[in-house]
C-alpha positions in Angstrom: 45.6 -57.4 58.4 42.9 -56.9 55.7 41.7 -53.6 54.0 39.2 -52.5 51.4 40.4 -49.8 48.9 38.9 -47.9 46.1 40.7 -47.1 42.9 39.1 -43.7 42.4 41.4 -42.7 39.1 40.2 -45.7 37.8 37.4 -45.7 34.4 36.5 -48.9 35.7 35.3 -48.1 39.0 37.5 -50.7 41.1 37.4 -52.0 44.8 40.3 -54.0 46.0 40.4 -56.2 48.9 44.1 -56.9 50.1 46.0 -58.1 53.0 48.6 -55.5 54.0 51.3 -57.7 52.3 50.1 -57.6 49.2 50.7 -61.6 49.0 46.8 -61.8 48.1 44.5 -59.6 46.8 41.2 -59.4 44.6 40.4 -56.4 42.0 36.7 -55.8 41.1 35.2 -53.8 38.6 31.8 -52.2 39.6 31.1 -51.3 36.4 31.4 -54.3 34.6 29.0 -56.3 36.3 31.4 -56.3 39.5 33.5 -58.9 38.0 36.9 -60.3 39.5 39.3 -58.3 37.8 42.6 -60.1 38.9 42.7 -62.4 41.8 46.3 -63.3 43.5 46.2 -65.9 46.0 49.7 -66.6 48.1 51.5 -64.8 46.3 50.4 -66.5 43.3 48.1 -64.3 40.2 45.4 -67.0 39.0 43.5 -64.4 37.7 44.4 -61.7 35.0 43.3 -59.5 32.5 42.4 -60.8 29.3 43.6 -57.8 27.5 43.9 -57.3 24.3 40.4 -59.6 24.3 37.3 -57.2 24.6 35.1 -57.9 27.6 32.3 -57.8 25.7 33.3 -61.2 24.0 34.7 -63.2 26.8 32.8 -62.4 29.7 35.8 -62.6 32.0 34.7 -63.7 35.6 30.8 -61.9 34.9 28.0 -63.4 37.0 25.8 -65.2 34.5 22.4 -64.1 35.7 19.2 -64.7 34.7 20.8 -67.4 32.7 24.0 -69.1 32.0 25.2 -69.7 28.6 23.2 -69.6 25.8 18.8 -69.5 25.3 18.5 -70.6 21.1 17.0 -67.7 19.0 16.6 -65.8 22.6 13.4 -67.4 22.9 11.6 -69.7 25.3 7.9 -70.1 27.1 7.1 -69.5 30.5 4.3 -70.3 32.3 1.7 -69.6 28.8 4.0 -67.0 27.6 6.3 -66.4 25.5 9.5 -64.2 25.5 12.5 -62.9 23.2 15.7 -62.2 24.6 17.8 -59.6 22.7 20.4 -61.4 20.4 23.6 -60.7 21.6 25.3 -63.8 19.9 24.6 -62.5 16.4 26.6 -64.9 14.7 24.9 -68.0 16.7 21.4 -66.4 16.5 21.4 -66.6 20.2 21.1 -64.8 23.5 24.4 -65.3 25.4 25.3 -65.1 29.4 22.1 -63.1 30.9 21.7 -59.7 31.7 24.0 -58.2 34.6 27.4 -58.8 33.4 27.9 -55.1 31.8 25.6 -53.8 35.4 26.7 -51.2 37.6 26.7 -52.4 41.3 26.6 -50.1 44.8 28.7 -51.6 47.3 26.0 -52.2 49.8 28.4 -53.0 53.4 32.1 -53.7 53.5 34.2 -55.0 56.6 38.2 -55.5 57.0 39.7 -57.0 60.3 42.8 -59.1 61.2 42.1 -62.4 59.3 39.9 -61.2 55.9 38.0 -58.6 53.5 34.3 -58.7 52.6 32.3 -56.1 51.2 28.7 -56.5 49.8 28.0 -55.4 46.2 24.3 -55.1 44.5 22.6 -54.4 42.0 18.7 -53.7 41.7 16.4 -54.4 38.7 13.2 -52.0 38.6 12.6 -52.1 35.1 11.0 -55.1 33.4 13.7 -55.6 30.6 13.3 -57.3 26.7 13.0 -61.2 27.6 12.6 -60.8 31.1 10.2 -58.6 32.2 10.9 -59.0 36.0 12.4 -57.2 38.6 15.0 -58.7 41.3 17.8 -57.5 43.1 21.2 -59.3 42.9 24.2 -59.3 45.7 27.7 -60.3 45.1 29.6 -61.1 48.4 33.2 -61.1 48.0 35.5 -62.4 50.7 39.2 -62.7 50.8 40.9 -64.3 53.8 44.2 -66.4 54.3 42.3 -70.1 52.9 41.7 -68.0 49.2 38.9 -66.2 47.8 34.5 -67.2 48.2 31.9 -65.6 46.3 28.0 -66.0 47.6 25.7 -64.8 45.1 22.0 -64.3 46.3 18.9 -63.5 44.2 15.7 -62.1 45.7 12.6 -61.9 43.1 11.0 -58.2 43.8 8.2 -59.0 41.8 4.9 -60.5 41.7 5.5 -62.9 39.4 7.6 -65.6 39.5 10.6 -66.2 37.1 12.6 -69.1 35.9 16.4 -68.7 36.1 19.9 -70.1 36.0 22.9 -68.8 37.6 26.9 -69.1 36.2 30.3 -67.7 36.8 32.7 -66.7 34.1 36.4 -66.9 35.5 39.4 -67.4 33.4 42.7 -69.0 35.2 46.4 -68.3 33.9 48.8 -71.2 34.1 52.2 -70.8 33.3 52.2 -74.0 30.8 48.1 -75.1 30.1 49.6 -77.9 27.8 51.2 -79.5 31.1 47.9 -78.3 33.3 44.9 -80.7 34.2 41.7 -80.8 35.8 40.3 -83.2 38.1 36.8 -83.7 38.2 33.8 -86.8 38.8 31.7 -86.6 35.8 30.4 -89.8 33.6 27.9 -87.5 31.5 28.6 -84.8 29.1 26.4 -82.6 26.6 26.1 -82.8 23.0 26.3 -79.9 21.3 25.1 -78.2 18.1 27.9 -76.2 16.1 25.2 -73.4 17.3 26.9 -74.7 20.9 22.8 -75.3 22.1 22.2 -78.3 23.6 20.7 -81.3 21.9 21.5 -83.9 24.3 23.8 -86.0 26.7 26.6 -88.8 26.2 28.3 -90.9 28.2 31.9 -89.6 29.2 34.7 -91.8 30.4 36.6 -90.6 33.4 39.7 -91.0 33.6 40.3 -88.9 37.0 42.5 -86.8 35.3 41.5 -84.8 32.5 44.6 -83.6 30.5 44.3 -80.1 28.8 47.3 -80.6 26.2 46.6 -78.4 23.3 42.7 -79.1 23.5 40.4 -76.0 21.7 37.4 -76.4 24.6 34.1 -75.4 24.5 32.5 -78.3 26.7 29.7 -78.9 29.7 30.5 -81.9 31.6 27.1 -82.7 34.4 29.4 -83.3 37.5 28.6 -85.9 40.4 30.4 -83.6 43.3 30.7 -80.0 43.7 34.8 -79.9 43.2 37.0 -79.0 40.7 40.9 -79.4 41.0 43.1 -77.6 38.4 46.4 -78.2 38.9 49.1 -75.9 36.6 53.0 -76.6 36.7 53.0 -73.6 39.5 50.0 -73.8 41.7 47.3 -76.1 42.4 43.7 -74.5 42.7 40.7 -76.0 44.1 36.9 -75.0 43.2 34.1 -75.3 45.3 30.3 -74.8 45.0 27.4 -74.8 47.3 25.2 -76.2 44.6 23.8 -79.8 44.7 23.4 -79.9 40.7 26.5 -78.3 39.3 27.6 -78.2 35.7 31.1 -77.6 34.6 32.0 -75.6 31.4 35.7 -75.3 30.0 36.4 -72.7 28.0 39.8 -72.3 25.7 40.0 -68.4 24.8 41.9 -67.7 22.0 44.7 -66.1 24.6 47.6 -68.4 25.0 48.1 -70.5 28.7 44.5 -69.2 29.7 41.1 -71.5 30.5 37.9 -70.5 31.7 36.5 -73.2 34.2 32.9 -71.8 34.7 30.5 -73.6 37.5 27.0 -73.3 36.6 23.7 -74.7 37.8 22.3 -74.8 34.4 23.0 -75.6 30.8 23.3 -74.0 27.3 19.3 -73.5 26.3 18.0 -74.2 29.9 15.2 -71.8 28.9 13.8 -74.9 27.0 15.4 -77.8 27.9 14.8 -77.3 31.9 18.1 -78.6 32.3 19.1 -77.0 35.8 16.4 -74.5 35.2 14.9 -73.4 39.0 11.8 -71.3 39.4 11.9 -68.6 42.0 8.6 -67.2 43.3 8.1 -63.9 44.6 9.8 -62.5 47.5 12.0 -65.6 47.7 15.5 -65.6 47.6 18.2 -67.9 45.9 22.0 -67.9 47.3 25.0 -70.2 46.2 28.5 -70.0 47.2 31.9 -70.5 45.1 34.5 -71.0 46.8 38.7 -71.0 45.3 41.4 -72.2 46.9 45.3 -72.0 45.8 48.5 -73.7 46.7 51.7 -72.8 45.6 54.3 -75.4 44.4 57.7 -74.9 45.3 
């Protein structure tokens, strides 16, 4: 059995979705952008807070919405125009990770039966904002069953314009040992990037099936052929699925010991200008993609 609870004592505004074991479970913060909290899977915490890091500078498991990553300078053109971004980055001179992942979100419809936990989260746009002066409404789907945990995220433009876009999420995975943790992945292309981390172009990549972590410092985007990730740590083994056909992969090294973000996105750093990924959604449309995480425990 499954059930939906809401942490009223809590400053951070949080829903859980739990089995009545406890052996899974999913914390989400409605506050900060509704992001994943902590996520334990079979017994098994993949997810954790990155405390005594700030929120504000790692982004831990935010939607990346209306873009992922990074827009150089906050600028770009669109359609004739052109648009500034706040700088968020101010070190980098750049705009970093969109616009919702500090948003307050409604839950919008929740559900709990026998065999999972779903409830609807939202968040709705009516003011045209610096660098994107459009108006949407966003919906994070969370559902928790026995198979792990899948996020849909769905976009509907509520204006009369159209807008460009890119979508990205920000989770960060514990692993008991990261030097003795690897990734599996098909890729042969990875992006070149400035010591700004903006794109300037793309390399070949060697795959060797197996990408070992070790003691790497990452900060890369690999332009995958499929839409799995495998990340396999001493205790569990994790898969990562999208719904995306063009998916990019970013890994991420915090500077918090046995921790890794492994971020899908559908577009690059500086899409804004290098239409890398970048979609176009017109009004009234709407734009949905599933993730998908699944966990096995090793004995």
């Amino acid at each position: 059995m499954y059930k939906i609870e809401r942490n009223k004592d809590d400053r951070f505004s949080e829903i859980i979705l739990t089995n009545t074991q406890n052996t899974s479970y999913a914390k989400i913060a409605l506050n900060k952008g509704a992001n994943l909290q902590e996520l334990c899977l079979n017994n098994m915490l993949v997810i954790e807070s990155l405390a005594p890091l700030k929120y504000s500078e790692t982004y831990a498991s935010s939607i990346l919405f209306p873009f992922a990553n990074r827009i150089k300078d906050g600028t770009y053109a669109f359609k004739g125009e052109c648009y500034q971004f706040e700088i968020n980055r101010k070190e980098e001179n750049n705009a970093l990770h969109g616009l919702v992942y500090d948003k307050t979100f409604i839950v919008l419809d929740k559900h709990a039966s026998e065999t999972e936990a779903i409830i609807t989260l939202e968040y709705e746009e009516l003011n045209e904002s610096k660098g994107f002066p459009f108006t949407y409404i966003i919906q994070l789907k969370y559902t928790l069953n026995n198979h792990g945990l899948k996020l849909n995220v769905l976009v509907k433009n509520t204006d009369s314009k159209a807008f460009p876009f890119t979508l990205g999420w920000h989770p960060y995975f514990k692993s008991d040992n990261l030097y003795e943790s690897t990734l599996q992945f098909d890729c042969n292309k990875k992006l070149v990037l400035d010591e700004r981390m903006i794109t300037t172009g793309i390399e070949d990549y060697k795959n060797n099936n197996t990408f070992e972590v070790k003691d790497k410092k990452l900060d890369d985007c690999f332009i995958l052929n499929t839409n799995t990730i495998k990340f396999s740590t001493p205790s569990y083994d994790m898969e990562m699925t999208t719904s995306s056909n063009e998916t990019f992969l970013q890994l991420y090294t915090p500077p918090k010991s046995n921790t890794i973000a492994i971020e899908p996105t559908t577009g690059v750093s500086d899409s804004f200008n290098n239409k890398m990924g970048l979609q176009v959604l017109e009004p009234e449309k709407t734009y949905s993609i599933d993730w998908e995480i699944k966990c096995n425990t090793k004995e």
